[in-house]
N, C-alpha and C positions, 0 to 999 in steps of 0.2 A: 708578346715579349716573354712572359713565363713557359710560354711553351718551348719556346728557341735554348731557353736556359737550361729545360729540363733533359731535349735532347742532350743540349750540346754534354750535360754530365753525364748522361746516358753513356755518350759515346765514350765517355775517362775513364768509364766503369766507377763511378762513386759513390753510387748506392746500393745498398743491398740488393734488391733486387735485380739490377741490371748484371751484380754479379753472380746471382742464381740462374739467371736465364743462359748467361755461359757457362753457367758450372766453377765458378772460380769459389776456394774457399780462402779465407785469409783465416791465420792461425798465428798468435804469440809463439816463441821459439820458447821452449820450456829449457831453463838453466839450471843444471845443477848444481844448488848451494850446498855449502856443508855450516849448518850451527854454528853458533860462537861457542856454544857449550860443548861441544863436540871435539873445536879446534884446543879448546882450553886442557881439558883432560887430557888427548894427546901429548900437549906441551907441558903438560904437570910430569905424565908418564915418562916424558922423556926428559925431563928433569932429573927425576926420580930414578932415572936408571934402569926402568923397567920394562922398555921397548929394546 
């Protein structure tokens, strides 16, 4: 029974290793945030008449 399970995820690709044996790598998408302190100075700046 455990054996039948482990193929069968085997074949999903859902575990690590099954997906090193294809070579697959999974990776977070890196997003560029910008600061709230960052966003704030701007919005003072441009308050301020200075941009």
């Amino acid at each position: 029974m455990a054996q039948t399970l482990y193929s069968a995820l085997g074949n999903l690709l859902v575990t690590e290793v099954d997906r090193r044996r294809v070579r697959i790598e999974l990776q977070e998408s890196e997003e560029e945030t910008t600061s709230a302190a960052v966003l704030a100075i701007a919005n003072y700046e441009q308050d301020l008449g200075l941009e």
